[in-house]
C-alpha positions as CSV (number, residue, x, y, z in Angstrom):
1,X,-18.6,-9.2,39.4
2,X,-19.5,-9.0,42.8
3,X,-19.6,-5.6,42.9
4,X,-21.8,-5.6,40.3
5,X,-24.3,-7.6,42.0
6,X,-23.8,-5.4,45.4
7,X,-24.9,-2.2,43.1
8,X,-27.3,-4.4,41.4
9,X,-29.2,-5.3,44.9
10,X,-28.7,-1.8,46.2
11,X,-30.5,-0.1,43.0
12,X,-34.0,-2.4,42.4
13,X,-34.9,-1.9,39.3
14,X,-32.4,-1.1,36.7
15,X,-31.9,-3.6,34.6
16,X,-28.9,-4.9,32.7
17,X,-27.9,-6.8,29.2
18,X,-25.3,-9.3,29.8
19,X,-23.9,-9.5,25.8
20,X,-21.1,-12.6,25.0
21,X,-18.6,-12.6,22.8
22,X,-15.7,-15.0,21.7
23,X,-12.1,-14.7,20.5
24,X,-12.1,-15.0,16.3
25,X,-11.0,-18.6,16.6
26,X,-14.3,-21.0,15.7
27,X,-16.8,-20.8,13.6
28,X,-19.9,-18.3,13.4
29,X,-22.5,-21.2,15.0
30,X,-19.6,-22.3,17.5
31,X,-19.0,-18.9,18.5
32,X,-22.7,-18.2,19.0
33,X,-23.1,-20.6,21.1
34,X,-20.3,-20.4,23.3
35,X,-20.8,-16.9,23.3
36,X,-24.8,-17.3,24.7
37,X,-22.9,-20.0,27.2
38,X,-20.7,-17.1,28.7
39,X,-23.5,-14.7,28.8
40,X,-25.7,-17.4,30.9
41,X,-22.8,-17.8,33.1
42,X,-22.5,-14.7,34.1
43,X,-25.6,-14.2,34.7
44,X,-26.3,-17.0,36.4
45,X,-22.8,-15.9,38.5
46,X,-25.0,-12.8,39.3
47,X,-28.2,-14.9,40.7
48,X,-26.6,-16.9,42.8
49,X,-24.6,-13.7,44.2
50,X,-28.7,-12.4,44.8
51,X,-29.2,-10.2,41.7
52,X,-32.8,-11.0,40.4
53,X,-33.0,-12.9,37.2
54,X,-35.2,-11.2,36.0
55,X,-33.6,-7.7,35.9
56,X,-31.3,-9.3,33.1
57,X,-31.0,-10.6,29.5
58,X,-28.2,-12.3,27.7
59,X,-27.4,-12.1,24.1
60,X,-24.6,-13.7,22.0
61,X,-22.4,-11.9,19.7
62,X,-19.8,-14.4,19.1
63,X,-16.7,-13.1,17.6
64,X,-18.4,-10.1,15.8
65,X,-17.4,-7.4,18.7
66,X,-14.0,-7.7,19.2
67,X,-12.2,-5.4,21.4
68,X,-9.2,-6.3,20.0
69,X,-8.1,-7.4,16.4
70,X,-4.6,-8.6,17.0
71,X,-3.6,-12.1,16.8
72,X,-2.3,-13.1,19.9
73,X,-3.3,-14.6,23.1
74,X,-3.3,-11.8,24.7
75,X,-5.7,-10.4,22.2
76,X,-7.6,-13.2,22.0
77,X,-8.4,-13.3,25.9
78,X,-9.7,-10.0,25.9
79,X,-12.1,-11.2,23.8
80,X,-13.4,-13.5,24.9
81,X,-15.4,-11.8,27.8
82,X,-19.3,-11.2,29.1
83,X,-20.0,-7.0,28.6
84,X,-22.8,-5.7,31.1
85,X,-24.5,-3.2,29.5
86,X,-27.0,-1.2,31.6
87,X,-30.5,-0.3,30.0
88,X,-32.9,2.6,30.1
């Protein structure tokens, strides 16, 4: 992620969703919420690193984008991640 915030500071202006998302393990309103709690995270990561806050938003999808639909650990870890999407 630092190099994230490096091309962040280096490009004033663009702005950038930070979306959550959780392994299927939890329920919908516990997912949510730790989802929202790994979006914040990172994006709190990224202001301390010198990105401005307000250049981002966080949104929590829980376990409803999965990258992976296995049931393993390994599967599970990869979903449970923060995406950076960049926006127009």
């Amino acid at each position: 992620m630092k190099g994230d915030a490096e091309w962040f500071k280096a490009n004033p202006g663009k702005k950038l969703r930070i979306e959550g998302n959780c392994d299927e393990r939890g329920t919908v309103e516990y997912n949510l919420v730790l989802g929202q709690k790994r979006a914040d995270s990172a994006k709190n990561y990224l202001v301390n690193l010198g990105v401005d806050a307000k250049s981002m938003d966080t949104i929590s999808y829980g376990k409803e984008r999965p990258v992976c639909t296995e049931k393993n650990e390994g599967c599970w870890a990869k979903n449970r991640r923060a995406h950076f999407v960049p926006l127009p």
